[in-house]
C-alpha positions as CSV (number, residue, x, y, z in Angstrom):
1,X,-23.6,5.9,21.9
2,X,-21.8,6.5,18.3
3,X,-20.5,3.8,17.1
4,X,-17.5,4.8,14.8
5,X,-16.1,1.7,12.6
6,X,-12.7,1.6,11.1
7,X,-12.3,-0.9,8.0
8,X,-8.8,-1.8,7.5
9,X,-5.5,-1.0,9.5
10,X,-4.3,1.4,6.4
11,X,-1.8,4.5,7.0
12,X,-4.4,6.6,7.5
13,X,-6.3,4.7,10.3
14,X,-2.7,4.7,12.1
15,X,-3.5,8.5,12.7
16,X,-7.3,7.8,13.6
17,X,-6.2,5.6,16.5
18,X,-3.5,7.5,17.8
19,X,-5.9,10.6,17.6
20,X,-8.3,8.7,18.9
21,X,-5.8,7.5,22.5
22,X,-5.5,11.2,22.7
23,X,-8.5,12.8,22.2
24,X,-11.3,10.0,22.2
25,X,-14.7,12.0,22.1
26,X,-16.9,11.0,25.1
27,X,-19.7,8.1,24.6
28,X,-18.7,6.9,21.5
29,X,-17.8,3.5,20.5
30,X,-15.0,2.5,18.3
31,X,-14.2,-0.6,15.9
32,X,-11.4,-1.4,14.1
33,X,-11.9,-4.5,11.6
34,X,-9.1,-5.3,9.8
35,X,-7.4,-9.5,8.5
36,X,-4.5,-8.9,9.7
37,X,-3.1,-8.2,13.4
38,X,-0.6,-6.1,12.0
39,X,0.2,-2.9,9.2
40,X,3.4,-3.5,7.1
41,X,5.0,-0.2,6.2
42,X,5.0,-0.2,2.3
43,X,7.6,1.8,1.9
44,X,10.2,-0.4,3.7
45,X,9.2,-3.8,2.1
46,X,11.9,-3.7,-0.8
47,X,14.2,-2.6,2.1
48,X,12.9,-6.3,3.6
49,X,13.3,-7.7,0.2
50,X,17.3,-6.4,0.0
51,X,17.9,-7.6,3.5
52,X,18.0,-4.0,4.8
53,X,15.3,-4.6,7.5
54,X,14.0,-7.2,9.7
55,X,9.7,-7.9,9.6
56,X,9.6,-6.5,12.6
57,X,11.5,-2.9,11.8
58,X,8.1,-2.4,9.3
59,X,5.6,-4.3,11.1
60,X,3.6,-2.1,13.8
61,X,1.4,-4.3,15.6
62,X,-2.9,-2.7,15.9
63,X,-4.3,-4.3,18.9
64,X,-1.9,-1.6,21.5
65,X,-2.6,0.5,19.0
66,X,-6.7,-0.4,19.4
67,X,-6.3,-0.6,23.0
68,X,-4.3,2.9,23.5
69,X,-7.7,4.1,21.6
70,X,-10.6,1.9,23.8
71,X,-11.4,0.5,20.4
72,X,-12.5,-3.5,19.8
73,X,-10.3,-4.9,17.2
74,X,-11.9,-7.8,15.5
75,X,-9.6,-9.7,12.9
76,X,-12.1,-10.3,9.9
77,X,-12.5,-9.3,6.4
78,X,-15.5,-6.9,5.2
79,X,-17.2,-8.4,2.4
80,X,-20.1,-6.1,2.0
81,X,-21.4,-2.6,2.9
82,X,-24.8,-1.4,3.4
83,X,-24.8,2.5,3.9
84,X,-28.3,3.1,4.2
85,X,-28.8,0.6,6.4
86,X,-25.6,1.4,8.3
87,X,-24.3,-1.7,8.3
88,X,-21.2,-4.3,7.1
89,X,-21.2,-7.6,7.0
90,X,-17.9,-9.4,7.5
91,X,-16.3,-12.6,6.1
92,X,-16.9,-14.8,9.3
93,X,-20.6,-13.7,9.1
94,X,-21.1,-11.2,11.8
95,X,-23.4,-7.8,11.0
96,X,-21.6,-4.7,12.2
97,X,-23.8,-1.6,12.4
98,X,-22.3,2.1,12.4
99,X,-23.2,5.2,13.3
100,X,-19.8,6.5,11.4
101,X,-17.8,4.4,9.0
102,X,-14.3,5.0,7.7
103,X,-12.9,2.8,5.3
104,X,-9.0,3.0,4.7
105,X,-8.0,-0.4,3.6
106,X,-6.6,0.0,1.0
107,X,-6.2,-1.5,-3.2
108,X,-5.7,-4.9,-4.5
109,X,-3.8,-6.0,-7.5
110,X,-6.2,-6.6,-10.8
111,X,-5.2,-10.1,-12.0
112,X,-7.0,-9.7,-14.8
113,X,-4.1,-11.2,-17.0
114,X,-4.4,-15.3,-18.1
115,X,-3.1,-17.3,-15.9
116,X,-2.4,-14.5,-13.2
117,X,-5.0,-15.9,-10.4
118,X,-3.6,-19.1,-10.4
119,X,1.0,-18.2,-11.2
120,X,1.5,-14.8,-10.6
121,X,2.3,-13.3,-7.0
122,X,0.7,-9.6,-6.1
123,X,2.9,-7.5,-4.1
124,X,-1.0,-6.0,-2.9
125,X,-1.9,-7.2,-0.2
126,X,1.3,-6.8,1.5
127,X,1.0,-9.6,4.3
128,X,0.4,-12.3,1.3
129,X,3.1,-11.2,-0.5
130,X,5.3,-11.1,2.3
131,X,4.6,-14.5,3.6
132,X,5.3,-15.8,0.1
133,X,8.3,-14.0,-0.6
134,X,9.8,-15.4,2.9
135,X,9.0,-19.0,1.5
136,X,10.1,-18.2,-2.2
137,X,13.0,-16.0,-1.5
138,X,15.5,-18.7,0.0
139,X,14.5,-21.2,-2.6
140,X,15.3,-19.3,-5.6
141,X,18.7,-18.3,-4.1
142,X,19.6,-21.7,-3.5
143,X,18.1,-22.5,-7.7
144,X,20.4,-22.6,-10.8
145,X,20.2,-19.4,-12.5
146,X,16.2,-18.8,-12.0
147,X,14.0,-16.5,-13.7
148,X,12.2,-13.8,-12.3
149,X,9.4,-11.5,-14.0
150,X,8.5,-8.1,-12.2
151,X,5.5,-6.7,-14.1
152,X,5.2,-2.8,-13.9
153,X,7.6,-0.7,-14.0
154,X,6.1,2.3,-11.5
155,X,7.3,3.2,-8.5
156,X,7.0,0.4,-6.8
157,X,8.1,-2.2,-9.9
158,X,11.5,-0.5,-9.8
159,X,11.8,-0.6,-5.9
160,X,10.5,-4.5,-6.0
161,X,12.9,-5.5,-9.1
162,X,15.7,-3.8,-7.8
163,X,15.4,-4.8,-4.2
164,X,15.4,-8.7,-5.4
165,X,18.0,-8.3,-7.8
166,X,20.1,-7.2,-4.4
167,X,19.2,-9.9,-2.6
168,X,20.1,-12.1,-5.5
169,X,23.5,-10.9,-6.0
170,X,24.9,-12.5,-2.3
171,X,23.5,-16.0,-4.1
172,X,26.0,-15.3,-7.0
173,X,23.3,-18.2,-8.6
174,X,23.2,-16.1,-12.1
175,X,19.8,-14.7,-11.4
176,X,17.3,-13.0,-14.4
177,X,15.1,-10.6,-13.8
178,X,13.1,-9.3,-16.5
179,X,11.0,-5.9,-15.7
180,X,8.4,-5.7,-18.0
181,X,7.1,-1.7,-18.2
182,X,4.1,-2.2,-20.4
183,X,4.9,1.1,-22.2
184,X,5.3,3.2,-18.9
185,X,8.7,3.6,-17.0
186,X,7.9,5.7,-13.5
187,X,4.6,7.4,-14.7
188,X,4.1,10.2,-13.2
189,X,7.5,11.4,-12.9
190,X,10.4,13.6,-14.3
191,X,12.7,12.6,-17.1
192,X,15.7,13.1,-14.3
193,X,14.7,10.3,-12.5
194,X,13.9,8.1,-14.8
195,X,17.4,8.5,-16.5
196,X,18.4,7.5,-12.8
197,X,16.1,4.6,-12.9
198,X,17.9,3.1,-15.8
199,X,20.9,3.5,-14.9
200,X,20.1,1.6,-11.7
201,X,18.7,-1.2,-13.3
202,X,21.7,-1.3,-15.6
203,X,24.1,-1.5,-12.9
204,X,21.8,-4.4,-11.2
205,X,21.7,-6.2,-14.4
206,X,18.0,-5.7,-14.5
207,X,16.8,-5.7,-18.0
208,X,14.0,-3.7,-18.7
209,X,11.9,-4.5,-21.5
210,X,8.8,-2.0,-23.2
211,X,6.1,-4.8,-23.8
212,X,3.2,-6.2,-22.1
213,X,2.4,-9.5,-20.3
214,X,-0.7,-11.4,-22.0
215,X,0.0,-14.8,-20.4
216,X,1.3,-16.4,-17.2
217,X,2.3,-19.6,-16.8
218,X,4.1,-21.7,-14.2
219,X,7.3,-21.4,-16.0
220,X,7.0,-18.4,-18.4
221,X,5.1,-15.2,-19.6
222,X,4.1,-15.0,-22.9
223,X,4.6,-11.2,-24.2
224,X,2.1,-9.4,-26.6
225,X,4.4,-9.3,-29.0
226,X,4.5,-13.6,-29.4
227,X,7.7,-13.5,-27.7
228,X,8.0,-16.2,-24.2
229,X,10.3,-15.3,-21.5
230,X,11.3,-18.2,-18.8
231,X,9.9,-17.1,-15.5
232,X,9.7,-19.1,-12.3
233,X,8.2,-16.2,-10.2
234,X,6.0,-13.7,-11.7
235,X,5.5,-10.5,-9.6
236,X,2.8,-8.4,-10.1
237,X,3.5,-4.5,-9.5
238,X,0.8,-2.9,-11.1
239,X,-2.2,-0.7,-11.2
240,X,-4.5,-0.5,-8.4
241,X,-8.2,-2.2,-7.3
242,X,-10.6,-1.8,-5.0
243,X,-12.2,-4.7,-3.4
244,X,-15.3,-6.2,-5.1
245,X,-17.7,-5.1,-2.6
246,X,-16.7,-1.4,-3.3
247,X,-19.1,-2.0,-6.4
248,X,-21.9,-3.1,-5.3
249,X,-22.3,-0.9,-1.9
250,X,-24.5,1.6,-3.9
251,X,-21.6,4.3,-2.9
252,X,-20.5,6.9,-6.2
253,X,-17.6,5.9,-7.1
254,X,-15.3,7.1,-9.6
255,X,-14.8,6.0,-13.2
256,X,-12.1,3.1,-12.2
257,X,-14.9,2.2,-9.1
258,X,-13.1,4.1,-6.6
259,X,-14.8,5.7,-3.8
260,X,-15.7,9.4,-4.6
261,X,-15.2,11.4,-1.6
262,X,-15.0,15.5,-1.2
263,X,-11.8,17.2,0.1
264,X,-13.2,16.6,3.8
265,X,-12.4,12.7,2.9
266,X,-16.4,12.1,3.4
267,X,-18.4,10.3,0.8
268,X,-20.1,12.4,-1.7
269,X,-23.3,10.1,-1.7
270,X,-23.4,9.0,2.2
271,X,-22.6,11.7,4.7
272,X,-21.7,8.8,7.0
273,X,-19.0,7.4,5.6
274,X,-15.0,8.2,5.1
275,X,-12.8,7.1,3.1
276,X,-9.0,7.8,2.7
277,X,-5.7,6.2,0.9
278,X,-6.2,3.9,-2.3
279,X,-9.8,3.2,-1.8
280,X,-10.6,7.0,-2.3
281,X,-10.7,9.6,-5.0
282,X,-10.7,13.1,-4.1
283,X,-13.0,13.8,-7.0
284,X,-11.8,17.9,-7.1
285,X,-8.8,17.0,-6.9
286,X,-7.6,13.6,-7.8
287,X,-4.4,12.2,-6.3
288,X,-1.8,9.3,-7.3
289,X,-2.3,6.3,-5.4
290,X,0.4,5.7,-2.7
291,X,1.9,5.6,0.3
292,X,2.8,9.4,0.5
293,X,-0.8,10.1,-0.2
294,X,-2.6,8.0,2.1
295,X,-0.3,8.7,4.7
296,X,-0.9,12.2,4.3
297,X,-4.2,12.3,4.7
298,X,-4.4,9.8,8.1
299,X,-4.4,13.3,10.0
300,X,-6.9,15.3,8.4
301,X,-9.0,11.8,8.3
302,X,-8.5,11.5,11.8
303,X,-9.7,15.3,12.8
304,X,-12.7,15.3,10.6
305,X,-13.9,12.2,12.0
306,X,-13.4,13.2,15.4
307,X,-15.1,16.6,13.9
308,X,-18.0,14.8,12.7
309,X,-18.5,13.1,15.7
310,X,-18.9,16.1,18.2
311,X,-21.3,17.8,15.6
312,X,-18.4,20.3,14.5
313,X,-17.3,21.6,11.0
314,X,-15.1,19.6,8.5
315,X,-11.9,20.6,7.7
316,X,-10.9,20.1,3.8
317,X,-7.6,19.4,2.4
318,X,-5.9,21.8,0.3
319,X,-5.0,20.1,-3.3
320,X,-1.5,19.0,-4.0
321,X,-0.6,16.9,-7.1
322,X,3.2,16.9,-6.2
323,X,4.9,14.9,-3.8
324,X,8.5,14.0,-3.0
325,X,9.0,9.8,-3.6
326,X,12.4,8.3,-2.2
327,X,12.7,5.1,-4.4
328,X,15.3,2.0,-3.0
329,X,17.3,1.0,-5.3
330,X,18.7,-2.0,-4.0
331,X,21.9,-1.6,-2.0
332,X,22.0,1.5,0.6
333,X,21.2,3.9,-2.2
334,X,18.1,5.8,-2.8
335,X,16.7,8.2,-5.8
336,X,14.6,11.5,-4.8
337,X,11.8,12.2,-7.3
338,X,10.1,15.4,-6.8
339,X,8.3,17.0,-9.8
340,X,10.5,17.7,-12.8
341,X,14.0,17.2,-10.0
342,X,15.8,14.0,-9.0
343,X,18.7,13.2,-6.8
344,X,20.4,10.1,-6.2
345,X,23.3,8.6,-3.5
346,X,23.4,6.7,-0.3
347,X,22.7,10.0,1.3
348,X,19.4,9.9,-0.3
349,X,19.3,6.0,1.5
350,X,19.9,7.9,4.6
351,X,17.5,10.3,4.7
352,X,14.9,7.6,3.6
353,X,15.7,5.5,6.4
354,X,15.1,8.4,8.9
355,X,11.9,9.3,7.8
356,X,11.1,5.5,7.8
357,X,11.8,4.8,10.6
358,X,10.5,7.7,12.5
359,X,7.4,6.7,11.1
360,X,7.3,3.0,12.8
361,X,8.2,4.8,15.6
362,X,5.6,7.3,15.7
363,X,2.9,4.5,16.1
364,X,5.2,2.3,18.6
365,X,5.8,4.9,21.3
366,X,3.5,5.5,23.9
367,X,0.0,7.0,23.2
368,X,-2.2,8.8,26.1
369,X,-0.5,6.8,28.6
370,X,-0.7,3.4,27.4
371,X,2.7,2.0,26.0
372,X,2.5,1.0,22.5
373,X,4.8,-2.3,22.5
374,X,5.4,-4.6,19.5
């Protein structure tokens, strides 16, 4: 018996399970431990946050997911990894032992500004951030004329500040939202589109400001420059972590302590283990860390496990550094980023939407004869 264990219900594992319901090598046993019961599709959350969406449009529920595959799906947290010994440990204390281990679950938040453990909300994990935000939201629209901080201005800082500012605006409570950039608007991306980005932020009344957060507070965040702004939520939108027992698994990581993995998504340092999405550095060819990314890699993490375990050659994946982003902007309108090129219009909403949701649908569709319901 090989006992193949999936860590975390990431965009990639989506594809392993699926691929698994479909063509699940014989005598093999299959794993998939993971807190929550559910994977929230990142890129729909400021869709959520807007009012676009219901929690259930982005939410695709693991266990028919799990079943469809013949795989055990135990709700728990991994807290440490031993690869020699072939075996994780979870947060309720039970020792699971692999054979083959894929780990696709994906980056935290670093708080490591003052006073961000204990004030500030991370948009990573998603299901905590969610949960808050459905608690938070409807209070600060009922507030007088509350203060909101959004800190990082990438790709997903825009989507989150914008996305609230919409859902502001119906409250007509004379909302501020501050989006604090720390030097960097839309890294990564053409000049195009971030001339669209500002011009979005203008229209939501978004201001954007080029400093840095050293301080949180339960009312304000102080600035580097001595400077205080009012804040009664504080969003954190930034950077990327992996969990703390990454570090001390005795797996190479990178130099940010990501894992190190080949272009067959397999460990450099332990043959038995995977690892795809955030968590992973392609180390030939490094890659953003994103959605688009990890979701493009769930198939080719999906074959070469299946690969590895009938004894067959890897595939590898062909290096690509440039990737088309579709950024909400708030109401029904949408930016396309790709490479030096950017577009923007409610057509651009449209065609996000589509490819949304075709991919909740993908995963809540029947698989190998089992229906997949929510």
């Amino acid at each position: 018996m090989n006992r193949l264990l999936l860590v975390g219900g990431g965009h990639a594992h989506l594809f392993v399970l699926r691929e698994l319901a479909r063509r699940r090598p014989t005598g093999i046993e299959v794993t998939l431990v993971t807190p929550y019961e559910r994977q929230l599709y990142s890129g729909m959350v400021p869709g959520w946050i807007a009012g676009h969406y219901t929690l259930s449009d982005l939410a695709i529920p693991l266990q028919p997911l799990a079943q469809a595959a013949s795989a055990r799906l135990l709700v728990d947290r991994i807290v440490a990894l031993d690869p020699l010994a072939r075996e994780a440990m979870t947060a309720r204390g039970e020792t699971l032992p692999y054979d083959l281990i894929s780990l696709a679950a994906g980056s935290e938040i670093p708080t490591t500004i003052e006073g961000a453990n204990r004030w500030a909300v991370p948009v990573r994990p998603l299901e905590p951030f969610v949960t808050t935000w459905s608690l938070l939201g409807p209070r600060l629209a009922e507030a007088d004329r509350p203060c909101i901080t959004v800190v990082g201005a990438g790709a997903g800082g825009v989507e989150i500040a914008l996305a609230i500012a919409y859902a502001m605006r119906a409250a007509g409570n004379g909302t501020q939202i501050h989006l604090i950039s720390g030097g960097a608007l839309l890294p990564g991306h053409g000049e195009r589109a971030r001339e669209l980005v500002r011009a979005s932020l203008v229209q939501a009344q978004v201001r954007l400001l080029d400093s840095t957060v050293v301080r949180i507070d339960s009312d304000h965040v102080d600035l580097s420059e001595g400077a205080s702004l009012p804040s009664d939520l504080t969003v954190l939108a930034y950077g990327a972590a992996p969990a703390p027992w990454i570090a001390a698994s005795g797996l190479q990581l990178d130099d940010s302590g990501f894992i190190a993995v080949d272009r067959a998504l397999r460990s450099v340092s332990h043959g038995s283990v995977f690892a795809a999405g955030d968590l992973a550095t392609v180390v030939s060819s490094p890659q953003p860390r994103s959605g688009v990314y990890a979701v493009r890699a769930g198939p080719l993490l999906a074959d070469n496990l299946i690969r590895q375990l009938q004894g067959a050659p890897l595939r590898s994946a062909r290096g690509q550094r440039t990737a088309l982003y579709l950024l909400a902007t708030g109401p029904q309108r949408a930016i396309a980023s790709w490479s030096t090129l950017a577009w923007s219009g409610q057509w651009v909403w449209r065609w996000k939407d589509h490819i949304d949701r075709r991919f909740i649908a993908r995963f809540n569709t029947p698989a190998a004869g089992v229906q997949l319901k929510e």
